[in-house]
VMD Tcl script that draws the C-alpha trace (Angstrom):
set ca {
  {-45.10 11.68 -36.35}
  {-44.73 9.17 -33.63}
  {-41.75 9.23 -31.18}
  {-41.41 5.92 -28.98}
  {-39.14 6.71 -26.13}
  {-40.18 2.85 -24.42}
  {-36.49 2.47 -23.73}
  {-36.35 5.54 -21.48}
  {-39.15 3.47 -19.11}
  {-36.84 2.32 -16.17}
  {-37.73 0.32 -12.84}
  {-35.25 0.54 -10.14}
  {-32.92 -1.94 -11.77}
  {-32.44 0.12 -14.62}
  {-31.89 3.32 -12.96}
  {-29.07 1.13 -11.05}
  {-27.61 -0.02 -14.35}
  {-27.14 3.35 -15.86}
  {-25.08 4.11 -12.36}
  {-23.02 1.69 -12.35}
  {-22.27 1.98 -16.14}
  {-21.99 5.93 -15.78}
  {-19.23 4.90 -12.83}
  {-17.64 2.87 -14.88}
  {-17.29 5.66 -17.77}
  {-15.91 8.01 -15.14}
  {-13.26 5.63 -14.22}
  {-12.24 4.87 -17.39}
  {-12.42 8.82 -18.62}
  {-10.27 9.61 -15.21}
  {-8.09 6.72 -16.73}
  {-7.34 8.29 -19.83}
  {-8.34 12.24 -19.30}
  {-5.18 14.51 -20.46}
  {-4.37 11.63 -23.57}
  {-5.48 11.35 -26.76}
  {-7.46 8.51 -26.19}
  {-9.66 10.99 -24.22}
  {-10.88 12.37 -27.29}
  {-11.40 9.24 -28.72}
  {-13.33 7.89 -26.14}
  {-15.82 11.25 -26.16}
  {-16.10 10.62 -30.25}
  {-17.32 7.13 -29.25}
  {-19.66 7.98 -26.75}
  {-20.56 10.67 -29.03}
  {-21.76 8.49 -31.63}
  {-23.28 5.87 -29.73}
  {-25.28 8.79 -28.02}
  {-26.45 9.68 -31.54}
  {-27.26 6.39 -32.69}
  {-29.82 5.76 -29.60}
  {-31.44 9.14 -30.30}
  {-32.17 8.52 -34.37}
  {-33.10 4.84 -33.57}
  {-35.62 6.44 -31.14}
  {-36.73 8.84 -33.88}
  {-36.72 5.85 -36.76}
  {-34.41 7.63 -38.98}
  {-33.70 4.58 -40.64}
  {-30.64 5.45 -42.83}
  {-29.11 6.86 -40.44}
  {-29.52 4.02 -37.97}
  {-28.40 1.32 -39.97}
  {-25.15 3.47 -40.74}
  {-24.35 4.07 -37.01}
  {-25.79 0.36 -36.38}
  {-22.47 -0.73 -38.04}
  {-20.29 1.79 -35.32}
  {-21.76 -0.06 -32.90}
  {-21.31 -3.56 -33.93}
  {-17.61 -3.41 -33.51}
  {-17.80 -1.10 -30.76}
  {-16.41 -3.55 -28.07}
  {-13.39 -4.87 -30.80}
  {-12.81 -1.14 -31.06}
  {-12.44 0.04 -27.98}
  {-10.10 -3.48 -27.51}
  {-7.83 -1.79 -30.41}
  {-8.15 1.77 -30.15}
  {-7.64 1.57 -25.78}
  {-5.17 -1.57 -25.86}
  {-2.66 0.50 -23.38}
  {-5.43 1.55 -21.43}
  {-7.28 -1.41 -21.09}
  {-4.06 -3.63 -20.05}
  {-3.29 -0.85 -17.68}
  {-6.75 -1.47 -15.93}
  {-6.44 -4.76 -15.77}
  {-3.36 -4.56 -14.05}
  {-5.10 -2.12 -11.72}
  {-8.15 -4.86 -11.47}
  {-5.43 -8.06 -10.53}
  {-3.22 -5.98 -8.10}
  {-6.64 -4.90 -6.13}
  {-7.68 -8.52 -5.92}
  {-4.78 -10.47 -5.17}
  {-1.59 -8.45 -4.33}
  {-3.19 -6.05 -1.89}
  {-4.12 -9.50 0.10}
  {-1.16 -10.79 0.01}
  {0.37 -7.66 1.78}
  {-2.25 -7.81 4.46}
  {-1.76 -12.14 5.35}
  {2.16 -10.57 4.63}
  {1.67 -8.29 7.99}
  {-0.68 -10.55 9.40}
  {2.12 -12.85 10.15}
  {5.12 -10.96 10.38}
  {4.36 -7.59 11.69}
  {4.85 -4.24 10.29}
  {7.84 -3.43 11.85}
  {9.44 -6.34 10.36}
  {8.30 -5.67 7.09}
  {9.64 -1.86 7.30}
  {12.68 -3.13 8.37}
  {13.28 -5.62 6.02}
  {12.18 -2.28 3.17}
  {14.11 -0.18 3.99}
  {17.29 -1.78 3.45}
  {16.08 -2.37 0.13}
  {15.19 1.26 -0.40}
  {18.37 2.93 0.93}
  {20.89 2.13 -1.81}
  {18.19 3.46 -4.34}
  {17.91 6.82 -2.27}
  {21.60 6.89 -1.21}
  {21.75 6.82 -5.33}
  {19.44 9.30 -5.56}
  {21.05 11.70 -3.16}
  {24.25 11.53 -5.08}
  {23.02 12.10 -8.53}
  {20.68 14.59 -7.83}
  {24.20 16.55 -6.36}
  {25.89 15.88 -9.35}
  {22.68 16.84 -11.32}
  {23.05 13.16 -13.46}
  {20.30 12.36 -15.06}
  {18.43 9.39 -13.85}
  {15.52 6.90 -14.47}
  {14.71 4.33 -12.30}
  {11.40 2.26 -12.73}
  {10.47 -0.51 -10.12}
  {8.02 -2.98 -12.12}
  {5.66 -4.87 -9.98}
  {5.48 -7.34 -12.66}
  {8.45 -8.08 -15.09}
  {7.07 -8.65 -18.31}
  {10.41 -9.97 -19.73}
  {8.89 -9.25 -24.15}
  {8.00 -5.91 -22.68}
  {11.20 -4.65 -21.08}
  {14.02 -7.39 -22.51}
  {13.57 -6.02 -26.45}
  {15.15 -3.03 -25.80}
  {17.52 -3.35 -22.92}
  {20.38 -4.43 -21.90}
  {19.77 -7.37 -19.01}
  {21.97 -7.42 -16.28}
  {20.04 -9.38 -13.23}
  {22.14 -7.29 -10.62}
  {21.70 -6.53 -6.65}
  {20.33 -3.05 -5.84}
  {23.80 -1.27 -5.00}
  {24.39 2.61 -4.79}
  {27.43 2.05 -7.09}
  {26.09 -0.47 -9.25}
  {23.09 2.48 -10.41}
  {25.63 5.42 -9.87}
  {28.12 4.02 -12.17}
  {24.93 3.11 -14.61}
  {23.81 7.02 -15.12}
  {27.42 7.93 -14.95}
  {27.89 10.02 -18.32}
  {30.56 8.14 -19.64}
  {28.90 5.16 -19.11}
  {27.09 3.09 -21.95}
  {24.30 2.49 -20.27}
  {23.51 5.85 -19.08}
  {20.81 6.58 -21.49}
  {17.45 4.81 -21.06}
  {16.02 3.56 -18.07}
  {16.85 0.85 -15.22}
  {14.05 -1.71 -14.42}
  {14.36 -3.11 -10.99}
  {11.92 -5.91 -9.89}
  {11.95 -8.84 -7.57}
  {14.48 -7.29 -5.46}
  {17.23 -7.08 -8.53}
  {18.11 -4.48 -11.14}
  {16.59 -6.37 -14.01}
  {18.17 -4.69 -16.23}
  {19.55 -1.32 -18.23}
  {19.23 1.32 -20.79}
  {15.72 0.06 -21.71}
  {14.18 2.79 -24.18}
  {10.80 3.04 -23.13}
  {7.46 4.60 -25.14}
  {6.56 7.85 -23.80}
  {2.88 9.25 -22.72}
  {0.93 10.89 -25.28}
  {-0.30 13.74 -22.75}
  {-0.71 16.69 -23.77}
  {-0.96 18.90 -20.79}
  {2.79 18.61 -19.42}
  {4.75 21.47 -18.60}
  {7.29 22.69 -21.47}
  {10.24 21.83 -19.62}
  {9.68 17.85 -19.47}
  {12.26 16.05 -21.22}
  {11.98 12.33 -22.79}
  {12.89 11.20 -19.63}
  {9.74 12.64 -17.70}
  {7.60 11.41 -20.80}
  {9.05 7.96 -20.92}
  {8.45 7.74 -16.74}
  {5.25 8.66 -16.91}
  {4.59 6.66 -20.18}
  {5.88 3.21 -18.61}
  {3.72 3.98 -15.43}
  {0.33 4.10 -17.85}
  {1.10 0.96 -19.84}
  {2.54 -1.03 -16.69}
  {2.02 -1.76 -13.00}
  {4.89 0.25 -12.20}
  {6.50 3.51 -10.72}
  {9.47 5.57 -11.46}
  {12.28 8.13 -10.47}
  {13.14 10.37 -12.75}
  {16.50 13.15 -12.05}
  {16.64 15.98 -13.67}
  {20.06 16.25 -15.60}
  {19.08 20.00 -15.60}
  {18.16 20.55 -12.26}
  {18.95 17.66 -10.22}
  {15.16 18.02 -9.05}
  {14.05 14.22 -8.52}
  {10.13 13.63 -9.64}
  {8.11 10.48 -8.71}
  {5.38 8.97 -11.08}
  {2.88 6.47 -10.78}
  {-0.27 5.61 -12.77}
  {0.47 8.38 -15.26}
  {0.81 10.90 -12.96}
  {3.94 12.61 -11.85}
  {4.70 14.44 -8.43}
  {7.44 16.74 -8.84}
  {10.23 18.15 -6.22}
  {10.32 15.23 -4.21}
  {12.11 15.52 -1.16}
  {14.17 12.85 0.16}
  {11.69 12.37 3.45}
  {8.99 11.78 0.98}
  {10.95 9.67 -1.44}
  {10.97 7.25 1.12}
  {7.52 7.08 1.95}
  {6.67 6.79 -1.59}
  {9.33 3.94 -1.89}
  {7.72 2.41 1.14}
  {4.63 2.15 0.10}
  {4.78 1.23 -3.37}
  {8.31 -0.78 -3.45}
}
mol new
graphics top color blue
foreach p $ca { graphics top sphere $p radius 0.5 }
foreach p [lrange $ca 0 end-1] q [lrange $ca 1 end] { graphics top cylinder $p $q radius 0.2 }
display resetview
């Protein structure tokens, strides 16, 4: 029996290729670890993993079977991964683009100006904050980088409002019809209201995490976006970005995160 194992010769090139392509899996695994798409992306790699090592050993039924796996294995991963993959490019365009536009943005104004200029975009949102997380109303709040208007417009109602500590208290107010769902702010405005969002298919979250927490996190995967979330239980305010969620957020912090990401 003769075992050719050519494709495991490798020149310096090569050895650079499997790198960079074992980086790349990392990313994409750290994208997607604690989802369900995590198991579907080790079953892929799985099989493709078998399929080199019976095309290596000429098992010919078997290779031919697994040959038709990896075919489609790119129009796969487009289907199975859509969220994930549109949430990576996202991740790709702000990297290139809108992190250089903040830099010639400070480049010709200053920092301080910039701050400034935040911060009294930030403070009705905390002042809001503040007073619903005394009250213990329960709050979501998702600032959108990008407003994709199919995305968000289906399901809400669109109001195109300024930022105002009323306008969002009155919002969440219990009695009011717009309290459940979500608020979208981008571009400076509150886009609009009681958007019902899709929530994260994690599995690992604590017990205790409402739709609200699982829609916040869920709109942060799928979108270039963050979000508030008050606890109608607790009044404890959480913070999530990029599918993960920090929770217990103190108001000092709140506006750091705001800050920076807002």
């Amino acid at each position: 029996m003769h075992f050719d194992f050519s494709f495991l010769k490798l020149d310096i090139f090569g050895i650079l290729d499997i790198l960079l392509v074992a980086f790349l899996m990392y990313q994409l695994y750290n994208l997607i670890r604690g989802t369900i798409a995590a198991n579907i992306f080790i079953g892929l790699i799985t099989i493709y993993l078998l399929y080199m090592i019976v095309k290596a050993l000429h098992m010919q039924l078997l290779t031919g079977i697994l040959s038709r796996f990896a075919d489609v294995g790119i129009i796969a991963i487009i289907i199975v991964f859509q969220q994930e993959v549109r949430r990576f490019l996202l991740l790709v365009g702000k990297n290139a683009s809108l992190q250089r536009n903040k830099s010639w943005w400070k480049y010709f104004f200053g920092n301080a100006e910039a701050e400034k200029n935040n911060y009294a975009r930030i403070k009705p949102i905390i002042d809001a904050c503040k007073s619903m997380k005394q009250t213990r109303t329960g709050a979501l709040i998702v600032f959108a980088k990008y407003y994709d208007e199919q995305y968000y417009q289906n399901s809400c109602e669109v109001l195109d409002a300024k930022i105002s500590k009323r306008v969002l208290e009155s919002i969440f107010q219990k009695n009011s019809p717009l309290h459940d769902g979500a608020v979208v702010i981008s571009e400076n405005k509150i886009k609009s209201a009681s958007c019902i969002l899709p929530v994260t298919e994690k599995a690992d979250l604590p017990a205790q995490f409402g739709l609200r927490h699982r829609a916040g996190i869920g709109v942060t995967e799928a979108n270039d976006a963050t979000a508030i979330i008050v606890s109608e239980e607790t009044g404890e305010i959480s913070y999530a970005k990029q599918g993960r969620i920090k929770m217990d957020v103190s108001f000092a912090e709140l506006e750091k995160l705001l800050n920076k990401d807002f």
